[in-house]
N, C-alpha and C positions, 0 to 999 in steps of 0.2 A: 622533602617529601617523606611520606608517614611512612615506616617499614614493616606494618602492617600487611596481608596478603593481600591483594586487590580484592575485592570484592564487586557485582557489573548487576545493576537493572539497566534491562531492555526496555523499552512502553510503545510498543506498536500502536498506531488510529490508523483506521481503515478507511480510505480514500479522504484522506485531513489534506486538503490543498494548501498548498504549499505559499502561495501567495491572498489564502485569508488566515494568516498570522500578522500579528504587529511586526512581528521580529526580522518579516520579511517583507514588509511596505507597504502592508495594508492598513489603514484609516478609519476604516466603517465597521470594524467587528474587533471586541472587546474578547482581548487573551489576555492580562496582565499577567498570570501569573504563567504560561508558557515564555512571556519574554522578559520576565523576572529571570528564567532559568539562563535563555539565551544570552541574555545580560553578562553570567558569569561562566559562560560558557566557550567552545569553537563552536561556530554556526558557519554550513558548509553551503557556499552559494551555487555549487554545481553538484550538487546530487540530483541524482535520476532513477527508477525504477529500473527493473532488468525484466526477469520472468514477469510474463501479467496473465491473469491480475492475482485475487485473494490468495491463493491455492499454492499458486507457481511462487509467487513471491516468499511466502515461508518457509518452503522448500527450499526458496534460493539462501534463504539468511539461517536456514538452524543445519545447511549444509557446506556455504562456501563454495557454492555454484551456480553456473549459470545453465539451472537446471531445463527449463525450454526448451534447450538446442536438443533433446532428447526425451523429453517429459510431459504430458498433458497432463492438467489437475484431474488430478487423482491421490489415491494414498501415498504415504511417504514409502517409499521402497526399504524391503527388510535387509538390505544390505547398502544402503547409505549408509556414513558414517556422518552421525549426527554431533553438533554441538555438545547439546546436552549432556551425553552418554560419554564426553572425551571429556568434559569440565568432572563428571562424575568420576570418572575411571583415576580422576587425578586431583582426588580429596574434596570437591566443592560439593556444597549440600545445594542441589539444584530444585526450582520450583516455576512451575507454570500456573499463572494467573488469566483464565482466557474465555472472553464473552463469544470470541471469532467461531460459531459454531461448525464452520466448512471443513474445519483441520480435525475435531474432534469426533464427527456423526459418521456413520457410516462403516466404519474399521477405518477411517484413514490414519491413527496411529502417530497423529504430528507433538501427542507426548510422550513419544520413545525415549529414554536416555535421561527423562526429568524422575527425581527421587520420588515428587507427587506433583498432582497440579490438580488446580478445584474450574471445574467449569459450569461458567456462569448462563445460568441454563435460557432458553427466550427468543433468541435474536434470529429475525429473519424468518424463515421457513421451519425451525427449529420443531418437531414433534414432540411438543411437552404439553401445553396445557391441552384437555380437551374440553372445555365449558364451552358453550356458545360465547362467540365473539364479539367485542363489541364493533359495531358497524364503522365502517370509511364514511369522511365526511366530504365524501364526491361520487361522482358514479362508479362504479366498480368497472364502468369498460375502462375508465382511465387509470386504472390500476396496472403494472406490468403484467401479473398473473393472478389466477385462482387463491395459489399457495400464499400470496401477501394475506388473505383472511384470517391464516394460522398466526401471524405474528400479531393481529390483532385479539386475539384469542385469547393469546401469551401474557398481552401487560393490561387484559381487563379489570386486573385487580388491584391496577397501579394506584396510590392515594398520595404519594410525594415523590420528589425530586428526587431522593433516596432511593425510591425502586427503578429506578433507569440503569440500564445495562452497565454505563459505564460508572456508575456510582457504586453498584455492588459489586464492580470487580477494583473498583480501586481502593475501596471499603478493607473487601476480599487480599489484597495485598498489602494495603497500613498494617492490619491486623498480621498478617503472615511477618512483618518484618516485626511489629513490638516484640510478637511470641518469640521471633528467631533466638536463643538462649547460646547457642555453640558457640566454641570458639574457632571451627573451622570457616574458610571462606566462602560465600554464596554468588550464585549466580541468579537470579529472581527474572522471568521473561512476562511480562504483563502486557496483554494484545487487546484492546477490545474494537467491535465490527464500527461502534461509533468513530465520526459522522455516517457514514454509510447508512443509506435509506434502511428500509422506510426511517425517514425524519421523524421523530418524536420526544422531543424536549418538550419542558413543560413550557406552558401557553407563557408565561413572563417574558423568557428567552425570547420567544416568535416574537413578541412586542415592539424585543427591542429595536427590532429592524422591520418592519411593516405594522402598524398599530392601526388597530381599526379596520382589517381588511375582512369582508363580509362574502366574500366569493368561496370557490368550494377549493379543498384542503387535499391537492394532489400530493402526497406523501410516498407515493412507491410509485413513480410514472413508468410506464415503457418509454425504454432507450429509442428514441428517434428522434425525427426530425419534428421543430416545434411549431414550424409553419401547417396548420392546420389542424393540429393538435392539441395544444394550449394559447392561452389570450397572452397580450402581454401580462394581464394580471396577475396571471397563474405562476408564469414565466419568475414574475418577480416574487410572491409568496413562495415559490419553490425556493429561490434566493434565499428568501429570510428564513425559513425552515432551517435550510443548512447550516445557514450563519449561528441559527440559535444552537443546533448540534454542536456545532466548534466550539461557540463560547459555553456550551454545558460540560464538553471534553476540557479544557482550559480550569474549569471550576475543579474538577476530582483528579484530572492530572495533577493540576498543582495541591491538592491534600497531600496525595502520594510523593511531591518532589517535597512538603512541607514534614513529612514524619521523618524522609531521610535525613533531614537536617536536623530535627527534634533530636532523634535517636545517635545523633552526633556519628552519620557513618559518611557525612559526605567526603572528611578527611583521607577515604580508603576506599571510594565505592567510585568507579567510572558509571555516570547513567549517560544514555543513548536517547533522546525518543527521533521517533524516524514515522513515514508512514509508505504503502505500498505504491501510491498512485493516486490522481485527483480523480476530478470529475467536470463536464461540459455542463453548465448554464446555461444553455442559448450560444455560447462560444461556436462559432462554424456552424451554425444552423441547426442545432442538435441538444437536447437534454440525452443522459448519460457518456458512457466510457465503448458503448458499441451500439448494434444494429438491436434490441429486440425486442419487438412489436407485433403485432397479429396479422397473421396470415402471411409472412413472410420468413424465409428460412434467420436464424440468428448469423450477423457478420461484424466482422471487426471491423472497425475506424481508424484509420492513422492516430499515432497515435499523441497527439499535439501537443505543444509544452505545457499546456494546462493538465495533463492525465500525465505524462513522463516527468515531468522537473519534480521533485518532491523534498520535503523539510528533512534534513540530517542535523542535529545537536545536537554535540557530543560535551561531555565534560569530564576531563581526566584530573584526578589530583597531579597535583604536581605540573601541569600540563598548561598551555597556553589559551587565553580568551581571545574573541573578536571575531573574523571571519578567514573564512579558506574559499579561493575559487578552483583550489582541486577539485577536478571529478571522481566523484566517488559513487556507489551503488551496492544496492545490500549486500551482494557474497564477501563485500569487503569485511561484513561485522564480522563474523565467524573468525576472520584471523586475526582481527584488532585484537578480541577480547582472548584468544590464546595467547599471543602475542605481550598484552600486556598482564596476564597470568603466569608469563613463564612457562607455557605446557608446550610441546613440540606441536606446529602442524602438520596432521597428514597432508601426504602426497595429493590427497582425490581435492583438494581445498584447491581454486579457480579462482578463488578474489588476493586482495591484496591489504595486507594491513597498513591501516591510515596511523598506527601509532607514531612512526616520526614526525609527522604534521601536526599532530594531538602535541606532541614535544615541542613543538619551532625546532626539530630538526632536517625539516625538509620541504618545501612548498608544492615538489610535483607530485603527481599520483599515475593517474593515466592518462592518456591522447582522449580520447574519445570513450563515450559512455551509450550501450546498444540498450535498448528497450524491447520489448519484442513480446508476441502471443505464441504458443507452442509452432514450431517452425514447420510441422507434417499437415499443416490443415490448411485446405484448399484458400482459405480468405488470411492466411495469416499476416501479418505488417511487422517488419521491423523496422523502429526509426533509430536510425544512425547522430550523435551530435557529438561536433568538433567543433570547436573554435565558434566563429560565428555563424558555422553550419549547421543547420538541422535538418535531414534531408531524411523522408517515410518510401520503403521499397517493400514491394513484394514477390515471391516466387514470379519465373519469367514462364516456370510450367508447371502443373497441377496434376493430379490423379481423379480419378475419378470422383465423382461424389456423391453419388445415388444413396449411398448409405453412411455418410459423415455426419457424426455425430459429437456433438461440445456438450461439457458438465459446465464454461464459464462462465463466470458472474456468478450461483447461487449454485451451484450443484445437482441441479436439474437436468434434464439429458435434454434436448433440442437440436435440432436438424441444420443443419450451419452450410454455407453458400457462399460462392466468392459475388458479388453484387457490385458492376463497374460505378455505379453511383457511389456506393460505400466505400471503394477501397482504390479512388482513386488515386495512383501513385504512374513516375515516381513523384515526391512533391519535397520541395527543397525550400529552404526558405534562412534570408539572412536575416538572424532572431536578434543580432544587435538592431540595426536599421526598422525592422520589423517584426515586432515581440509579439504584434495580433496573429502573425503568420498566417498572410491578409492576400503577398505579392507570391506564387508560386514562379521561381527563377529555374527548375530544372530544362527546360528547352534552351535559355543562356547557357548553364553552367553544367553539360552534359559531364563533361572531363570530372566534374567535383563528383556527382554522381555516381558516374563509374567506380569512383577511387571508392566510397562510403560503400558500395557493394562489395566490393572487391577485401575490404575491412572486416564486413562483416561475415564473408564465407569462410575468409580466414578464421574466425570466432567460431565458427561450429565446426571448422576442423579441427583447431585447439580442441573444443571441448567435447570431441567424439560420435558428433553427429552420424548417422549412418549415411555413407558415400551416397546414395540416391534420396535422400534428403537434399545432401549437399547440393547435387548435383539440379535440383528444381530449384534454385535461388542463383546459379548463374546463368551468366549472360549468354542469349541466344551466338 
């Protein structure tokens, strides 16, 4: 192994399902060059999300917590003890590369601790361009919101594959590393919001998975349910939309895994990429990761192995290929990459470094991996998974809610609801046997149940939860 100081890129995609990768069994959608990586990589077959979704999850990975059990998306707190700020304090020239505009807008401050970071302006709701927009090529009711018109706005002036979000930040990062000239070691975080809607890859991509389709071009749907709401046509164009995102994410992720190899730093550089969480298809009768649709408060959805199970590949010099069915989950990066830095971790770090397993020095990690939406809000879900268990619970008592309000998914403020259609739990399900988690078995298997709550309170009392937080998630 090189004796060189390690050096770590991160490359965050923002809701990159986890099973439309090659590398993880999927057939139908073109990644070569992500499973080129995986190829020589650890590829981790039980990673899962923690905090959800965008907001909570970066919070959870640039702090080494399982930030939820105490936190709504919102800004990064000014007395966290960030990643960043600790790889800084401890010689690494730090840099953020990031289209994710949630972390950046607003004062939320998600690049504290980084020496610079360029953010890549556009995505989403983003207040940047003001020209007249170019139009949706569907109705605008079937739009999620108003605010989707801004991101159309955004890329009216787009003329190639070149101007897509994740092209000018992975652009934005090659360049960041050929310039890198020091001899000190780096830490490089590179995030962008792609796949994540609105879908807008260039028309070839879409081809490549629905060719020919002449219907209208739902790109930013509202989160619901699809029976009523979209054809199957729609249904499946939505499909290939995303597919084409992946495989446009796949195209400029692999530029970026190709210069580090060019610039000969694979020898000394651990890269990461990972993603927050998926996204629902028509899976369980639903397009999106929650409830939000017109004329009804916003509410969470269990939250099902298609949105929790998420892609972790790691690749460490020196370090072992193939697969891990450790469970793993983001606050664990934060101490991998001190860990194999050699920096001491603070005490306030909550996750657990995977670097022995990166080694072949160790195969276990943890029992069990929790997914979960901010734990204080009336509709919250957290799904519990063990073994062959997967089982979604919610608070058994709630607060009031006349004036409960969520920033999640887009940053937007909305009115949020517990809705027993939406959040029915508790709901368990054996994901060996049944991976559509199709059979709900909690009326069988109450005792499994029980146990996976009873797990999970322990988890916010580890991690500081306020006693009457706590105390709405146990058992009557």
């Amino acid at each position: 192994m090189s004796q060189k100081p390690m050096n770590f890129v991160v490359i965050v995609s923002d809701t990159f399902r986890r099973d439309h990768m090659g590398a993880y069994g999927n057939q139908w959608i073109s990644t070569p060059n992500l499973d080129a990586f995986a190829a020589e990589s650890l590829v981790f077959d039980r990673a899962y999300s923690a905090s959800f979704p965008t907001v909570p999850h970066r919070h959870d990975l640039l702090t080494g917590r399982f930030t939820a059990t105490y936190a709504p998306w919102g800004p990064l707190p000014k007395d966290e003890t960030v990643l960043a700020q600790v790889l800084t304090d401890a010689g690494y020239w730090t840099m953020m590369v990031s289209d994710t505009n949630h972390t950046l807008e607003h004062g939320y401050f998600y690049e504290r601790g980084f020496e610079g970071f360029e953010w890549i302006r556009g995505q989403e709701n983003d207040h940047w361009k003001t020209d007249a927009p170019r139009l949706p090529k569907c109705d605008p009711g079937k739009l999620r919101k108003d605010e989707s018109l801004r991101h159309y706005r955004n890329r009216a002036y787009w003329t190639s594959e070149a101007d897509t979000f994740v092209a000018r930040t992975m652009t934005t990062a090659c360049d960041w590393l050929e310039g890198y000239k020091r001899e000190d070691p780096f830490f490089l975080y590179v995030d962008t919001f792609d796949p994540h809607e609105p879908w807008d890859p260039p028309q070839h991509y879409v081809d490549l998975y629905d060719p020919g389709y002449q219907g209208e071009v739902v790109d930013y749907p509202h989160y619901d349910y699809v029976d009523g709401y979209l054809t199957d046509a729609e249904v499946k164009h939505c499909r290939a939309l995303y597919a084409g995102e992946i495989t446009l994410v796949d195209r400029w992720a692999g530029r970026l895994l190709q210069r580090i190899r060019d610039l000969g730093l694979m020898e000394n550089t651990m890269v990461l990429f990972t993603a927050d969480h998926g996204f629902l298809h028509g899976e369980h009768g639903i397009i999106g990761k929650s409830i939000i649709a017109p004329g009804r408060p916003c509410s969470v959805i269990p939250l099902y192995d298609e949105i929790s199970h998420i892609p972790f590949i790691c690749r460490t010099p020196g370090g072992i290929t193939g697969r891990s069915d450790a469970i793993v989950q983001p606050p664990d990066i934060m101490p991998t990459i001190l860990a194999a830095a050699g920096v001491e971790i603070p005490d306030t770090v909550q996750g657990k470094s995977i670097l022995p397993i990166a080694k072949g020095q160790s195969k276990d990690h943890r029992r069990r991996a929790f997914s979960f939406s901010y734990v204080d809000r009336p509709d919250s879900i957290a799904t519990i998974t063990e073994g062959k268990w997967q089982c979604s619970i919610r608070p058994t008592k709630t607060r009031s809610v006349s004036d409960d309000i969520t920033l999640d998914v887009d940053g937007l403020p909305k009115p949020v609801a517990w809705n027993p259609k939406d959040n029915e739990t508790p709901l368990l399900y054996d994901i060996e046997v049944d991976p559509q988690q199709s059979k709900n078995l909690a009326d069988q298997y109450p005792e499994v149940v029980s146990g996976m709550r009873s797990s999970f309170i322990e988890l916010l009392e580890q991690c500081g939860s306020d006693a009457d937080v706590v105390d709405l998630w146990k058992e009557n």
